[in-house]
Each structure stands twice: as structure tokens, then as C-alpha cells.
LOKE-505048 format. One record per residue (C-alpha): residue number from 1; residue in one letter; x, y, z. Coordinates in steps of 0.25 Angstrom, whole numbers. Layout:
<rs>
r resi NUM, resn a, c1 X, c2 Y, c3 Z
...
</rs>
This chain:
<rs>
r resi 1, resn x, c1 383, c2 111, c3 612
r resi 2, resn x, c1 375, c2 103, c3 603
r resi 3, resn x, c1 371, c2 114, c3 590
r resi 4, resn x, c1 356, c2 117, c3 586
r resi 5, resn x, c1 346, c2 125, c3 581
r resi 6, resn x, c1 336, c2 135, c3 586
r resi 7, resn x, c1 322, c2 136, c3 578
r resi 8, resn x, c1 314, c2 146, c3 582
r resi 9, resn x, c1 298, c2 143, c3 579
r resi 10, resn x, c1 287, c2 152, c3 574
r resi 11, resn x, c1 278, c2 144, c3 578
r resi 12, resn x, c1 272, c2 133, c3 588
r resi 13, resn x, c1 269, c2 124, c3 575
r resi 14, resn x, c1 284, c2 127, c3 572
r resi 15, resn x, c1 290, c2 123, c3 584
r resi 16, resn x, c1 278, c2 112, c3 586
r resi 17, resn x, c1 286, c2 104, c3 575
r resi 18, resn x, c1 299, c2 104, c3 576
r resi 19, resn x, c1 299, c2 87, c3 582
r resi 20, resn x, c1 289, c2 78, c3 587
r resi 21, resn x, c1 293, c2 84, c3 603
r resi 22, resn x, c1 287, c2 98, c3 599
r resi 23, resn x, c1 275, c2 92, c3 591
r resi 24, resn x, c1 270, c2 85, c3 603
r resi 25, resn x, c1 271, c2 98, c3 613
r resi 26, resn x, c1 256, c2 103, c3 613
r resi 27, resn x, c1 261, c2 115, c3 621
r resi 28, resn x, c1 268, c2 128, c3 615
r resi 29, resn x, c1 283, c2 126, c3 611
r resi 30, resn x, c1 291, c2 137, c3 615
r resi 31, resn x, c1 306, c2 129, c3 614
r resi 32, resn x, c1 312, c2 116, c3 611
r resi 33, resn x, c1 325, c2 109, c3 610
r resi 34, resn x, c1 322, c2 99, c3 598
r resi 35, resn x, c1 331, c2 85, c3 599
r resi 36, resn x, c1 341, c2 90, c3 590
r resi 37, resn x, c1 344, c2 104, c3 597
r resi 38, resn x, c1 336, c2 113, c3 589
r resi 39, resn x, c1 330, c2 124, c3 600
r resi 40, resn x, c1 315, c2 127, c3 592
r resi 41, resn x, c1 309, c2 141, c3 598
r resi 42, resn x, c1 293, c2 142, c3 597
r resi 43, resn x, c1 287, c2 156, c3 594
r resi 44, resn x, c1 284, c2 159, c3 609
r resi 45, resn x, c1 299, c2 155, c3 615
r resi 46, resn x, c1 305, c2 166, c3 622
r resi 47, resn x, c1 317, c2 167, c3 631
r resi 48, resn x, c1 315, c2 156, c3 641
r resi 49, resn x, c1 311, c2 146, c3 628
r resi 50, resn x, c1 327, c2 149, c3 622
r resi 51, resn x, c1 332, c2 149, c3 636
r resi 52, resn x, c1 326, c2 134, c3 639
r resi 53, resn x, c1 329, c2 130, c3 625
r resi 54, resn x, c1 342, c2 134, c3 625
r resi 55, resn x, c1 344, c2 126, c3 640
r resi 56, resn x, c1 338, c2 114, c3 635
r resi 57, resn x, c1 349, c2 115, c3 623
r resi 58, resn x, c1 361, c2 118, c3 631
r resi 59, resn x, c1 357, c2 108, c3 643
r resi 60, resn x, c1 355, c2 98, c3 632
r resi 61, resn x, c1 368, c2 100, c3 627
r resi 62, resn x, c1 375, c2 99, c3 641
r resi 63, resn x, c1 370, c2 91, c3 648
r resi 64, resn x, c1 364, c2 79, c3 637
r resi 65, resn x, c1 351, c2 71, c3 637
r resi 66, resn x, c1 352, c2 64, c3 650
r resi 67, resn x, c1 341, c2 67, c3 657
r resi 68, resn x, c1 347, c2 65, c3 672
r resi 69, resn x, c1 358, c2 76, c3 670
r resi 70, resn x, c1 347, c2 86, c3 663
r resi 71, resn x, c1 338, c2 82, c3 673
r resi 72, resn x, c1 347, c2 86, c3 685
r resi 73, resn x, c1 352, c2 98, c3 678
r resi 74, resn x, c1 337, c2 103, c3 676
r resi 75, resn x, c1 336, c2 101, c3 690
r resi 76, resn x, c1 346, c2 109, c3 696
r resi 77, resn x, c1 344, c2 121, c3 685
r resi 78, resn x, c1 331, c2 121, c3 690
r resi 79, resn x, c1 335, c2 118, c3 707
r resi 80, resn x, c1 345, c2 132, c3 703
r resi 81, resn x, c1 334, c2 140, c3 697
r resi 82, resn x, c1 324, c2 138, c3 707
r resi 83, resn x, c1 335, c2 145, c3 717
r resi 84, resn x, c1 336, c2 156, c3 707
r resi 85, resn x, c1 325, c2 167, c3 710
r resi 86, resn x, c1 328, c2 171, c3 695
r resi 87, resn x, c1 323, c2 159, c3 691
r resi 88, resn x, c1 311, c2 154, c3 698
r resi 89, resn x, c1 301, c2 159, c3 688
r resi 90, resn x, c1 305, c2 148, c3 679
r resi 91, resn x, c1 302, c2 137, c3 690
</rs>
């Protein structure tokens, strides 16, 4: 697995500048994987921001850019959680 960084943010003007991506959200920031693999933490994250952030480096790292395999994978992840009672609040 591909090394990086994890920046944690005081604040939204903080995290707001870390590439041109996070300058153009107008929303709150509460994660994001920059280009290179460095995960940046917003002052609000909690645990479902480092778990989401952390999946998006490690499905990255497995399965690649190509967008027809992460797109089938995200679908059945989310096909199998749908069937799990536990996880139906996040769908």
C-alpha cells in the first residue's frame, strides 16, 4: 500500500486550501484524500469522516483508478449493506 500523510485541520480555512479541489467546495469539509495520498481532517470530522477517508485510501490502493471496477465494487458494498439491518442508517 501506497504511504501517506494524515493532516489534521484546525480549521475550514485550513483544510479549504490544501489544492485547488478543496478551494472550489463551498460546503463544509470534513475529509479528503488529496491526489498524492495525504488524508486532511477538517475541525468537525468524527469517526465516520476517518472511517470514509481511510476506505477511500485503501480501496484506492487495491483496486486503482479505474473507474468500472471502483464503480462495481461501490456497488455491491452498497447492494450488501442495504441487506444488513446494522447498516441501513447510512443508506
Amino acid at each position: 500500500m501506497k504511504q501517506g500523510k494524515v493532516v489534521f485541520h484546525k480549521t475550514q480555512e485550513s483544510i479549504r486550501n490544501v489544492d485547488e479541489a478543496t478551494r472550489a467546495e463551498t460546503g463544509q469539509i470534513n475529509g479528503y484524500m488529496a491526489p498524492d495520498g495525504t488524508i486532511h481532517f477538517g475541525p468537525q470530522a468524527n469517526r465516520n469522516t476517518v472511517r470514509e477517508e481511510f476506505a477511500h485510501k485503501a480501496f484506492v490502493n487495491a483496486i486503482g483508478q479505474d473507474s468500472n471496477t471502483r464503480a462495481a465494487t461501490f456497488d455491491s458494498l452498497v447492494a450488501l449493506a442495504k441487506k444488513e439491518q446494522s447498516c441501513r442508517k447510512a443508506f
